[in-house]
C-alpha positions as CSV (number, residue, x, y, z in Angstrom):
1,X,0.0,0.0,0.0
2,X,1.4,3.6,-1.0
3,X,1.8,5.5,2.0
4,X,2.2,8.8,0.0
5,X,-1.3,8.3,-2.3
6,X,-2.6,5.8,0.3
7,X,-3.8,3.7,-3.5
8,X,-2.3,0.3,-3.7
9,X,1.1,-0.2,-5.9
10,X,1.6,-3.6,-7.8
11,X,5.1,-5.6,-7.4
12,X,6.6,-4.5,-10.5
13,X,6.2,-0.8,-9.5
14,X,7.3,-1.8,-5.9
15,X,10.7,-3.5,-7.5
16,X,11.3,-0.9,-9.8
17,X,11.1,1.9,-7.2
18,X,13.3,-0.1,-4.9
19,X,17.1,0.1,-3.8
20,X,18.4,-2.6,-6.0
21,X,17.3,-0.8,-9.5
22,X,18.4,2.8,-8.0
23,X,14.7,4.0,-7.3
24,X,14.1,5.2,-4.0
25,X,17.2,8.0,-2.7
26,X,17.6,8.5,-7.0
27,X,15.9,11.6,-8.5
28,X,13.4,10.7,-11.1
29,X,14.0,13.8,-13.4
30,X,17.7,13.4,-14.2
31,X,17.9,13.4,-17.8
32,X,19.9,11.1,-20.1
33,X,22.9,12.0,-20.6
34,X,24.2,12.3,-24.3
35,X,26.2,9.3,-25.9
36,X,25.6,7.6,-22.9
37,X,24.9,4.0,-23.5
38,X,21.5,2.7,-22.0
39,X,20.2,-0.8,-21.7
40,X,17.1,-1.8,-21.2
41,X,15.5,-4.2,-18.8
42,X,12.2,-5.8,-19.8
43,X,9.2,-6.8,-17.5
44,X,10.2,-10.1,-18.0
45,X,13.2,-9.6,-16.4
46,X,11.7,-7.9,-13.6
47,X,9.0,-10.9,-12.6
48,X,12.1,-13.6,-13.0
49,X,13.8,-11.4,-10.6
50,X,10.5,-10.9,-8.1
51,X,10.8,-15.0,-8.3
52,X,13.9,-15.3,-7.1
53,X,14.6,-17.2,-4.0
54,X,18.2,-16.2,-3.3
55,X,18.8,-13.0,-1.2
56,X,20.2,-9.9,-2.5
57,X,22.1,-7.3,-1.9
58,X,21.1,-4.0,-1.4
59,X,23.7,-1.5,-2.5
60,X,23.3,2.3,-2.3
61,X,22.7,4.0,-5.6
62,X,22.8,7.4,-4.3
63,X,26.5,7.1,-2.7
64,X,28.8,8.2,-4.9
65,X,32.0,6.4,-5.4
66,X,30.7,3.3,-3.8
67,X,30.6,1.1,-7.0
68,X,29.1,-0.3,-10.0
69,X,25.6,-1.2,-8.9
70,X,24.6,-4.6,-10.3
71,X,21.0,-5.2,-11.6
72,X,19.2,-8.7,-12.7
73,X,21.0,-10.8,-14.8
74,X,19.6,-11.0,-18.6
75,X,19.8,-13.9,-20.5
76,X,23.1,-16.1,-21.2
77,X,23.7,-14.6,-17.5
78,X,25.1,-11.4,-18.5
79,X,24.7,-8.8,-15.8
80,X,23.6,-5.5,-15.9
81,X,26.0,-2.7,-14.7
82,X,25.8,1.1,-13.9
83,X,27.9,3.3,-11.7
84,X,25.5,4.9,-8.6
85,X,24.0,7.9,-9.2
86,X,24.1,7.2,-13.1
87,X,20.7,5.4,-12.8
88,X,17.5,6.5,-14.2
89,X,13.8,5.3,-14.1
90,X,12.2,6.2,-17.8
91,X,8.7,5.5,-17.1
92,X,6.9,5.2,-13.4
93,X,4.2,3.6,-15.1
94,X,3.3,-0.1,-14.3
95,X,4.3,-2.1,-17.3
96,X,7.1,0.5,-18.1
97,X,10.7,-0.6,-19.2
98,X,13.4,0.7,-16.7
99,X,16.4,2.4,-18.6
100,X,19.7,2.2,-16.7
101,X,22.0,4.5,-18.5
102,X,25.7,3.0,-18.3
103,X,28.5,4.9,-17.9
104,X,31.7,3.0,-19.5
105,X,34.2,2.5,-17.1
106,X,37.9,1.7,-17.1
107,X,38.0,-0.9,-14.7
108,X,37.3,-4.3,-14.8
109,X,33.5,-5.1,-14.1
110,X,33.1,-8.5,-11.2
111,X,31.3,-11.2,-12.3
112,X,28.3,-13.1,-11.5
113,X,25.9,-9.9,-11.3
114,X,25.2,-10.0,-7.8
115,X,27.9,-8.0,-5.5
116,X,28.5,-4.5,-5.8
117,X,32.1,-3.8,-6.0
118,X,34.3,-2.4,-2.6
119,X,35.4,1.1,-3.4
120,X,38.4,0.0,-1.6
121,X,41.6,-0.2,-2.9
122,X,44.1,-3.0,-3.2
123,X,47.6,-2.0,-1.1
124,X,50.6,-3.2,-2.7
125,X,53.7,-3.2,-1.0
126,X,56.5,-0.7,-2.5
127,X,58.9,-2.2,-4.6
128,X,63.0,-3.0,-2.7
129,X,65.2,-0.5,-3.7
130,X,68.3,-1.9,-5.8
131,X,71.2,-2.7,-4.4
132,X,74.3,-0.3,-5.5
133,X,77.2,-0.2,-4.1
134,X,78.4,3.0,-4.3
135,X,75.8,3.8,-0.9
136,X,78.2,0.9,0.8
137,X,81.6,2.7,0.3
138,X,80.1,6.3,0.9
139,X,78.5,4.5,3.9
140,X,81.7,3.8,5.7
141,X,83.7,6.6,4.6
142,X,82.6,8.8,5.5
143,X,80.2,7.7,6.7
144,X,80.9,6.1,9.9
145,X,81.2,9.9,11.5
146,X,78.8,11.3,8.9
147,X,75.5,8.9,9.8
148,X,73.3,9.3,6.4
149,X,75.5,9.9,3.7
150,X,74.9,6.0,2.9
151,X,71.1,6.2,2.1
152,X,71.8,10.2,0.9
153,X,74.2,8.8,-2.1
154,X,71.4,6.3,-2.6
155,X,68.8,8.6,-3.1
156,X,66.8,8.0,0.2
157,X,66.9,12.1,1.7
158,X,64.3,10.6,3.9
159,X,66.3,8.3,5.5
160,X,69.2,10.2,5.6
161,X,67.6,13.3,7.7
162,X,66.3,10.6,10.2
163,X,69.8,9.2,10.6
164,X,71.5,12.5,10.5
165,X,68.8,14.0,13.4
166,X,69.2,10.2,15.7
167,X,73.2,11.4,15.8
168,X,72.9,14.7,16.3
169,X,70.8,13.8,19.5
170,X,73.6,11.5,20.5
171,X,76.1,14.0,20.2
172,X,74.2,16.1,22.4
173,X,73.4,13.9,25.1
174,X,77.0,12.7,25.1
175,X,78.4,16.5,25.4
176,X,75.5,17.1,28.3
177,X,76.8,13.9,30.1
178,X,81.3,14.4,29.7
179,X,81.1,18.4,30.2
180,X,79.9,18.2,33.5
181,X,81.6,14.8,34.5
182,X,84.8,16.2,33.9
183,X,84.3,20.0,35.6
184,X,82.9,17.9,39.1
185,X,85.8,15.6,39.0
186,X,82.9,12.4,38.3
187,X,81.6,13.1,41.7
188,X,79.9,10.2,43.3
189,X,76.9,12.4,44.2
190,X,76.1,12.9,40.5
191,X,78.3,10.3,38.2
192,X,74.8,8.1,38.0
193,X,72.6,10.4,36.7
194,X,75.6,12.0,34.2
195,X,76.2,8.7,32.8
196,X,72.8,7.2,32.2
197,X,73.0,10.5,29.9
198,X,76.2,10.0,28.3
199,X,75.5,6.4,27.7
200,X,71.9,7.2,25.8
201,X,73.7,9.9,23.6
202,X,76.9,7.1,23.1
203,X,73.7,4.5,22.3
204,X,71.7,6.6,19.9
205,X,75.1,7.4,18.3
206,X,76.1,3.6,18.1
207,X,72.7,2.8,16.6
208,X,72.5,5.6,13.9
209,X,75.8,4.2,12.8
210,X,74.8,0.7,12.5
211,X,71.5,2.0,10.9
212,X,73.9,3.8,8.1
213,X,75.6,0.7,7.3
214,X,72.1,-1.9,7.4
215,X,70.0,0.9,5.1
216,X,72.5,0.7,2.4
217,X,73.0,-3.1,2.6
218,X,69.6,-4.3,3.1
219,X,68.4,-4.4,-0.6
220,X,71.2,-7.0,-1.0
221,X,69.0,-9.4,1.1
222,X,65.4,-10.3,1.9
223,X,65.1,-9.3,5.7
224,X,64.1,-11.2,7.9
225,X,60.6,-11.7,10.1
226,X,59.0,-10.8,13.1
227,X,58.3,-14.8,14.7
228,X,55.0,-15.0,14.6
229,X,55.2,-16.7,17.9
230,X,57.8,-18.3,20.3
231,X,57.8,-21.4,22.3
232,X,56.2,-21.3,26.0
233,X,59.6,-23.1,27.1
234,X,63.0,-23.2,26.1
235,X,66.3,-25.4,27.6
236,X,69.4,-24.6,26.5
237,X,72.8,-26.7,27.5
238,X,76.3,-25.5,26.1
239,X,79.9,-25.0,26.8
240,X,81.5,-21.3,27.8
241,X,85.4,-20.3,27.7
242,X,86.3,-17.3,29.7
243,X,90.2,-15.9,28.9
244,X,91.4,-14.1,31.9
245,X,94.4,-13.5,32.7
246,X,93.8,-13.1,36.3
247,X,91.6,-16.3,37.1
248,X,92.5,-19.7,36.6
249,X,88.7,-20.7,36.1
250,X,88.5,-21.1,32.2
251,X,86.0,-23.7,31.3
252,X,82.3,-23.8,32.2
253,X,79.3,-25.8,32.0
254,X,76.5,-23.1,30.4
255,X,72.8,-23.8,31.3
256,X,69.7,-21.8,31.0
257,X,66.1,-21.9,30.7
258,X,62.9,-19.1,29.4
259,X,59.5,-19.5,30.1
260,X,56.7,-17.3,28.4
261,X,53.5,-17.1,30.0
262,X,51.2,-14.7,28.2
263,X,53.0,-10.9,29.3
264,X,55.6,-12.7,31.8
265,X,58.9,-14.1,31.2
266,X,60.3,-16.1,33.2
267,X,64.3,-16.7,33.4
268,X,67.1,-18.8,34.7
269,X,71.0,-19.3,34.0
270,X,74.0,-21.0,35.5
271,X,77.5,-21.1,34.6
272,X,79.5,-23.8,36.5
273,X,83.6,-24.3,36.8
274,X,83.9,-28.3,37.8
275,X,87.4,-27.9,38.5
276,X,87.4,-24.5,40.5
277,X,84.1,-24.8,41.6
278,X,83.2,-20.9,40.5
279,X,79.9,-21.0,40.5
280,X,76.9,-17.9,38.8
281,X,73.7,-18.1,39.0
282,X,70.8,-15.5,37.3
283,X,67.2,-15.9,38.0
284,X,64.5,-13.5,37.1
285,X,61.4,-12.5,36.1
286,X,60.2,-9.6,32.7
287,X,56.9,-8.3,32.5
288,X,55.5,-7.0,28.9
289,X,54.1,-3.2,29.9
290,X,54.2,-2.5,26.1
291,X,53.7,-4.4,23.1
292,X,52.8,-7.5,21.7
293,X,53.8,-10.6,24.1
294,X,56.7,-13.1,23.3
295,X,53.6,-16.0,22.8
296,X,52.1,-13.4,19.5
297,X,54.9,-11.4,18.7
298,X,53.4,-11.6,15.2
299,X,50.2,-9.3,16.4
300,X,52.9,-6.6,16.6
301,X,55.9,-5.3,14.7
302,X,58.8,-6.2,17.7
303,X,58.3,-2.7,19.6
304,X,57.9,-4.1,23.4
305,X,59.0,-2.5,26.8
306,X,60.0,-4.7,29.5
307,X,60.6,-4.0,33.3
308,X,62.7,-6.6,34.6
309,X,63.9,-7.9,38.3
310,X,66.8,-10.1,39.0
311,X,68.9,-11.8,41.4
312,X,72.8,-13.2,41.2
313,X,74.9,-15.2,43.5
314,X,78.7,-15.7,42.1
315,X,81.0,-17.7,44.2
316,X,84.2,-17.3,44.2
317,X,86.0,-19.8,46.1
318,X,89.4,-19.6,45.3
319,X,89.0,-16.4,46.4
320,X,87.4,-16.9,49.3
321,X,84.3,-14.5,48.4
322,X,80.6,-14.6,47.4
323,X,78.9,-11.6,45.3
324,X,74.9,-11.4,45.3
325,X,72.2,-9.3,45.0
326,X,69.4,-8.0,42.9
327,X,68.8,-5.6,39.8
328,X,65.8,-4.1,38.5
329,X,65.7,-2.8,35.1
330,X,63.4,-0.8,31.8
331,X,64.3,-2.7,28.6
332,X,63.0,-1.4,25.3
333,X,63.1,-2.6,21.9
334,X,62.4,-0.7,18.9
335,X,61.5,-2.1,15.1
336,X,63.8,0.2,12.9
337,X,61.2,-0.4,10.1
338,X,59.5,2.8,12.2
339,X,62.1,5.2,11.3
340,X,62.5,4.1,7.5
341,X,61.6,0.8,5.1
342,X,64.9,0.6,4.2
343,X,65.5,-1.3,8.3
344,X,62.5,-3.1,7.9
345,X,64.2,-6.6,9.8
346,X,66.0,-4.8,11.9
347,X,65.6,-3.5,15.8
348,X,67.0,-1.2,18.5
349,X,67.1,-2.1,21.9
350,X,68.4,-0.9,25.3
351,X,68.0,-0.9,28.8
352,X,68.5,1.1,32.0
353,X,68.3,-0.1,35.6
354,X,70.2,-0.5,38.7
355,X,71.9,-3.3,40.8
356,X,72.3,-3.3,45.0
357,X,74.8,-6.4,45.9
358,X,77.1,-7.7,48.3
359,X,80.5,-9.1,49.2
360,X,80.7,-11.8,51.8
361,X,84.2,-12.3,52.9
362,X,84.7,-14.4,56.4
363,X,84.8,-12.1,59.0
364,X,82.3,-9.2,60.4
365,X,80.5,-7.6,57.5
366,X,81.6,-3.6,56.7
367,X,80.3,-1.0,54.8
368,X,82.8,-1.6,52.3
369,X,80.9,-4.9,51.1
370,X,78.1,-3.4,50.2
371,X,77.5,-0.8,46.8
372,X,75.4,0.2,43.9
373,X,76.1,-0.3,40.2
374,X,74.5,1.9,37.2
375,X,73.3,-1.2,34.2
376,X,72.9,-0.1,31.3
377,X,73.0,-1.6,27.5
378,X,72.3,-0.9,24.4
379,X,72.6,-2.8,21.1
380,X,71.3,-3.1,17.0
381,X,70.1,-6.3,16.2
382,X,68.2,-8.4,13.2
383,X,65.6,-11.0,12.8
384,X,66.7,-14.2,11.5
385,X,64.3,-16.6,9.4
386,X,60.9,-15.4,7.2
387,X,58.3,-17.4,8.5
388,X,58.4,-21.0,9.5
389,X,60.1,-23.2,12.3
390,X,63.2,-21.2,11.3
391,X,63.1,-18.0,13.9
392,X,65.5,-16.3,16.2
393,X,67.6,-12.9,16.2
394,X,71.3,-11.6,16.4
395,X,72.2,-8.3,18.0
396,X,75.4,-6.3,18.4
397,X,75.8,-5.1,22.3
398,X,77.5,-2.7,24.5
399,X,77.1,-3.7,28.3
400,X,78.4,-1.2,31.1
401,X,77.6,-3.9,33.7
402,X,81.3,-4.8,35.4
403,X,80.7,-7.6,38.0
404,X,80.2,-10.9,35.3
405,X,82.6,-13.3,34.5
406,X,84.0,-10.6,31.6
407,X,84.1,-7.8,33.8
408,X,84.7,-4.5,32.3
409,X,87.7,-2.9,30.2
410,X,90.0,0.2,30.7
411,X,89.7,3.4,28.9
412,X,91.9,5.6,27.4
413,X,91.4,8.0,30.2
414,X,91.7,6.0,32.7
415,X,87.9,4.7,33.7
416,X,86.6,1.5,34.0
417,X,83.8,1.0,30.8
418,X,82.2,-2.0,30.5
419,X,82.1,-4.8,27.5
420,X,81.2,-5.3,24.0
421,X,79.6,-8.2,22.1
422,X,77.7,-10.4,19.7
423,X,75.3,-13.1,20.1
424,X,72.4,-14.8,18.4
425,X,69.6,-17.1,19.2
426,X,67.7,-19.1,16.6
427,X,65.9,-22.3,16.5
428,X,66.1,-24.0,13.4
429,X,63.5,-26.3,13.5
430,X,60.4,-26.3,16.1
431,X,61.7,-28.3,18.2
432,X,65.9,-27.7,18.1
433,X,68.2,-24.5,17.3
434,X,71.6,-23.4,18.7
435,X,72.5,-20.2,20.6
436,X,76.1,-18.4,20.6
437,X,77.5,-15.6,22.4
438,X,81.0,-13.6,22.0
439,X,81.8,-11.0,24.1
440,X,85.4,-8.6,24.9
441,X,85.9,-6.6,28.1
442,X,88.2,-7.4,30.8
443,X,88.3,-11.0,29.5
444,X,87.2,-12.5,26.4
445,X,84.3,-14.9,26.6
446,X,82.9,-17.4,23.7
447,X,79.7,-19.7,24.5
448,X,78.1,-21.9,21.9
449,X,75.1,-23.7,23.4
450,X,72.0,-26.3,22.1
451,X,69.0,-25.4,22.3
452,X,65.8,-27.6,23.1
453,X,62.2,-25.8,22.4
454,X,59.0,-27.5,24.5
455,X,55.6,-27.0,23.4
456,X,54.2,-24.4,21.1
457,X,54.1,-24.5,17.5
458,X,55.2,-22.3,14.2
């Protein structure tokens, strides 16, 4: 029943004033345009369609933009097109034919007559850059003081002002951290806070840098992959060599374990001298504030922020002294693919915290065995593998940390700075992968260990 004229309407006047043929929200009195191609649909047509037990869709003619509107099929299936808005009803009369005025079109038209086309647009990712190696050379000189002249001579500005701004930052921070260390004489009342400044500006510095070198290198290679998970449990067993020239301790059993459970990570290791009997021992908890857990790192690009607590024991017996204590620390890690797609594959990371520990010696216990110690690391790493079982990372370090088995090394100026080194962790299939560490500071340390992955899946 007409609502408007309160008269009855038949079924074919219903159908043709209806959504699906553009009657309705369309305005009766456009006129044809000229040269436009129009297409009649018979009554025919119209009472096939009326008997027609599928459902149908209802597009919206009037939207413009949203996409060829499809109408009945005629015979030998072939549909009925007409973009929205370019519909037009040539007679209200019941019994009338029902012109829809075609607007050729470009693009390909779907098939099957019964779906309006999306008016979305497919994303295609942007084509690797070329590998040249002219970028590579200019990368190192000068470019291992100049950060950006790499991706500059290879044509990538963008990159290059990102690069150039990360080390100006860490020039900065370094010259707001040494100035006033050296005018207070690296007072103890203030030599934290000063170098927690000087080490971020030394970080971002060391990172730019590396970031120079990966940009112009990176088209050589496919990068790797975010895991789109990791295992709820991991045992690793190896063997660690420690060269120092003031310990006889040298060889040592290397053990560790990680647990994931959801945003918690849990973590153990051991390193254990038979012959000496120089024992270490790290146990620990992380908990995920930011990002996507360890369990679905695929949910997110690698951009996480940790806070960390630990505790150590190290006995020393042939000295005749145990160290222990605990640590509590921020660690942050930052996809690089952020700053620029030429370091898609590859991360920051760092971390600042502080330790409490202390020395027991035989004897009455003095003010002397207890202190404080600034941690602090920082690092540029990659992802290893591309989907798969095949998944782990490698990562360049600097640790300031001085109380491990590598301790720290001297400086020109006559300071104590911690160590640098290089390890990686990847599993090679889902249930086995290796893990290896080197690392130089007051003694040199290698560590190659096996690695045994329970549960989970790829």
């Amino acid at each position: 029943r007409d609502r408007e004229g309160g008269g009855w309407r038949s079924a074919f006047d219903l159908l043709a004033s209806g959504p699906e043929l553009g009657g309705g929200d369309v305005p009766r009195d456009v006129p044809a345009r000229k040269g436009a191609r129009t297409s009649v649909v018979p009554p025919e047509v119209l009472a096939r369609a009326l008997t027609d037990a599928g459902p149908r869709p209802v597009p919206m003619a009037s939207a413009a933009g949203s996409g060829p509107v499809v109408a009945p099929e005629r015979g030998h299936r072939v549909p009925v097109y007409a973009e929205a808005g370019e519909l037009r009803r040539a007679s209200p009369e019941l019994g009338g034919e029902l012109e829809v005025e075609v607007e050729a079109s470009p693009r390909p038209q779907p098939q099957g007559g019964r779906v309006s086309e999306p008016g979305v647009g497919l994303l295609r990712e942007a084509p690797r850059p070329p590998f040249k190696a002219l970028p590579v050379a200019v990368a190192v000189v000068p470019g291992l003081l100049l950060h950006g002249l790499g991706s500059w001579a290879a044509g990538d500005s963008a990159t290059a002002r990102q690069l150039f701004a990360v080390e100006a930052v860490g020039f900065g921070l370094m010259g707001a951290g040494l100035v006033p260390i050296a005018l207070t004489g690296a007072s103890r009342r203030t030599i934290g806070p000063l170098y927690a400044v000087t080490l971020t500006g030394a970080g971002l510095f060391s990172v730019s840098m590396l970031a120079n070198l990966y940009a112009v290198t990176s088209p050589a290679f496919d990068p790797g992959r975010v895991p789109a998970t990791l295992p709820p449990l991991e045992l690793d067993v190896g063997y660690q060599s420690v060269r120092d020239a003031t310990a006889d301790y040298q060889n040592f059993f290397a053990l560790g374990a990680v647990a994931r459970l959801s945003s918690v990570r849990l973590e153990a290791s051991a390193r254990l001298a038979p012959s000496e009997g120089n024992t270490w021992i790290r146990a620990g908890a992380a908990y995920r504030l930011w990002g996507a857990p360890e369990r679905s790192l695929g949910n997110g690009d690698g951009t996480a922020l940790d806070v960390e607590g630990f505790a150590t024991y190290h006995r020393y017996p042939t000295e005749g002294f145990t160290l222990g204590g605990g640590e509590l620390s921020l660690r942050g890690r930052y996809a690089m693919a952020r700053l620029s797609p030429r370091m898609t594959g590859s991360f920051a990371e760092g971390s600042v915290g502080l330790s409490y520990q202390g020395l027991g010696y035989p004897g009455a216990v003095g003010d002397d065995n207890l202190h404080g110690q600034l941690l602090y690391t920082f690092g540029y790493g990659v992802w290893l593998g591309r989907g798969g079982p095949l998944r782990g990372e490698a990562m360049l370090y600097y640790d300031h940390r001085k109380d491990g088995l590598v301790g720290g090394m001297r400086g020109r100026g006559g300071g104590i700075i911690g160590s640098f080194g290089l390890r990686g962790r990847v599993l090679l299939t889902e249930r086995w992968g290796v893990a290896a560490e080197a690392q130089a500071g007051g003694a040199l340390m290698g560590r190659v260990s096996l690695v045994y992955a329970v549960g989970g899946d790829t």
